[in-house]
C-alpha positions in Angstrom: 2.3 78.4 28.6 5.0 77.2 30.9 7.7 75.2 29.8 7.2 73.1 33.2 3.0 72.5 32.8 4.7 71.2 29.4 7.1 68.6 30.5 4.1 68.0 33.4 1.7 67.2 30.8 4.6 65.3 28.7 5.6 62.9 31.6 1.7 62.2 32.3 0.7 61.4 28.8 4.4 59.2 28.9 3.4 57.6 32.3 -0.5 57.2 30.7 1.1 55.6 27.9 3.5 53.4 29.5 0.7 51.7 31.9 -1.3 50.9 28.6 1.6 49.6 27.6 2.3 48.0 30.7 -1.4 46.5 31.2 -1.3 45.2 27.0 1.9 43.9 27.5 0.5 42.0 31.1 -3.1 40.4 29.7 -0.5 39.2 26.4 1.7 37.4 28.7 -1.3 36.0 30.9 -2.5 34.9 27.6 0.8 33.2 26.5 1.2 31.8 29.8 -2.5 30.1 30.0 -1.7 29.2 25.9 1.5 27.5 27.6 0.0 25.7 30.4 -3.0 23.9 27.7 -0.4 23.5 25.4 1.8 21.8 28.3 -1.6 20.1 29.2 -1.9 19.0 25.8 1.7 17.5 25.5 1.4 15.7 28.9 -2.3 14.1 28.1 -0.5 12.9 25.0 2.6 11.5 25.8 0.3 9.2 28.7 -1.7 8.2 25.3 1.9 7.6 23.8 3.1 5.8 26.3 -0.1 3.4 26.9 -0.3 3.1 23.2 3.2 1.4 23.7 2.5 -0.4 26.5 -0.6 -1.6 24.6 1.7 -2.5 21.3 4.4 -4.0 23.7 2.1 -6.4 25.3 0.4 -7.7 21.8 3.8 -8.3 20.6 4.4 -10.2 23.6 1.6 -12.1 23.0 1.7 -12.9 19.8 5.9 -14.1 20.1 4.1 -16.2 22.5 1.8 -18.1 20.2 4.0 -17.5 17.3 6.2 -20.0 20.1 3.4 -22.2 20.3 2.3 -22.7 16.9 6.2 -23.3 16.5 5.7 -25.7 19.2 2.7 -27.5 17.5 3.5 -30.7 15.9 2.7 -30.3 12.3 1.1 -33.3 11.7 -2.5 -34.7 11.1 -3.5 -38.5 10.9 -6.2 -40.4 9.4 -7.1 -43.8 8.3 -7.4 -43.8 4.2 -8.7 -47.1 3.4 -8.5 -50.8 4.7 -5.1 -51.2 6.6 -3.8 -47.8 4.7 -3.7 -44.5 7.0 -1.3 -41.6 6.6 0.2 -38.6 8.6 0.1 -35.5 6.7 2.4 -32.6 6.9 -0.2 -30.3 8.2 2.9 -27.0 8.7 3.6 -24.6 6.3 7.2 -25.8 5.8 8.3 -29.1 4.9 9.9 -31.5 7.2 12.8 -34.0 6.8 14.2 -37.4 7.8 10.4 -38.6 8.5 9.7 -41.6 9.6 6.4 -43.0 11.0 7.1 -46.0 13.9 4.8 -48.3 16.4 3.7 -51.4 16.9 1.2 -51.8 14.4 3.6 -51.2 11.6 6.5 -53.4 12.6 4.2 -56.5 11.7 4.2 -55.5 8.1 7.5 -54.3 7.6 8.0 -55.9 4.3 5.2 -54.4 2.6 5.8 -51.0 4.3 9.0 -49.6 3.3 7.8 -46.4 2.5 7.5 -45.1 6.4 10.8 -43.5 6.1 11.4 -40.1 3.9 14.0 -37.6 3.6 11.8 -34.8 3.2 7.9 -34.2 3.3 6.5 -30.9 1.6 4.0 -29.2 3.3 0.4 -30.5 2.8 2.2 -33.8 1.7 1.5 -37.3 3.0 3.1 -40.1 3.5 0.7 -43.1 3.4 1.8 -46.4 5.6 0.0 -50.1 6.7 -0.6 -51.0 10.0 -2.9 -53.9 11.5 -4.5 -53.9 14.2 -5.5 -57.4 15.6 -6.5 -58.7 18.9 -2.7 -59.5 19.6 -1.7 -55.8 18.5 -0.7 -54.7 22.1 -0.7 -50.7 21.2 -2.5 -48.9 19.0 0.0 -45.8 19.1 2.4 -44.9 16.0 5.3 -41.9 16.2 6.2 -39.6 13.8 9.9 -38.7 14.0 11.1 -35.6 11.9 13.6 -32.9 11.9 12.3 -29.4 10.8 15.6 -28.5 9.1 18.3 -31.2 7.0 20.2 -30.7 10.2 17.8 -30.3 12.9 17.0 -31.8 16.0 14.8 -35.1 15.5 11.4 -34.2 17.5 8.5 -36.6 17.6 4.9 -36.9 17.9 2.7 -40.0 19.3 -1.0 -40.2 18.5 -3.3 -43.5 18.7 -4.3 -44.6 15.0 -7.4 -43.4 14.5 -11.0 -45.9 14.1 -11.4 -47.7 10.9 -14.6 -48.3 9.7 -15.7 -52.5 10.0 -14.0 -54.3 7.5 -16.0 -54.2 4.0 -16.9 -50.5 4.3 -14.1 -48.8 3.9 
């Protein structure tokens, strides 16, 4: 044998091996690179159901600071006729209010017997009961509610027609 056939044969089986190599080495990185571009697919198709996710949580916050403004907004107050000449506004919030006091034409003719239409403070779910008549000389049927929502808070107030008593005897 020839020392040069040798280092032939040698530098073939080298070159043979080298293009397997080569060609492993190639379909790995294809793979990586296709594992790469789903995985980059992946992260994108995410980060746009991230993002919208966000948008989606952004806007119902929105909303909701919105009502939450509203409600805030809301006078707190229902009013209904209890019997007779009696009705009462009741603190329909979930806080109590302060410095109530219920006004209108109605009332101011029985002052003396209602001195009751003013409180400090009203607990929530609390009323505060009041007379007012209503004759054919009563020119307004409308009472206001004036309240702070805190000790020191600004007075706000709320106007509402007294509502219809039943005829007189079936109360």
């Amino acid at each position: 044998m020839v020392w040069g056939d040798v280092a032939t044969w040698i530098g073939a089986i080298a070159a043979v091996a080298a293009a397997v190599v080569a060609i492993v080495q190639t379909r790995k990185a294809s793979q990586a690179a296709q594992a790469a571009s789903a995985a980059e697919t992946r992260a994108v198709d995410a980060a746009e159901r991230s993002a919208t996710a966000a948008d989606r949580s952004a806007k119902a916050q929105s909303r909701l600071a919105t009502l939450a403004e509203v409600d805030a907004q809301k006078p707190p107050w229902a009013l209904q006729h209890r019997a007779g000449d009696t009705y009462e506004v009741i603190n329909d919030g979930p806080t109590p209010k302060f410095g109530v006091r219920v006004e209108g034409e109605p009332i101011a003719r029985l002052a003396s017997r209602n001195s009751a239409t003013v409180v400090d403070r009203l607990e929530a779910g609390s009323s505060l009961g009041f007379w007012a008549l209503v004759t054919m000389g009563t020119g307004s049927m409308q009472i206001t509610v004036r309240w702070r929502d805190t000790e020191e808070g600004v007075e706000r107030e709320w106007s509402r027609e007294l509502p219809s008593r039943p005829p007189r005897g079936r109360s």
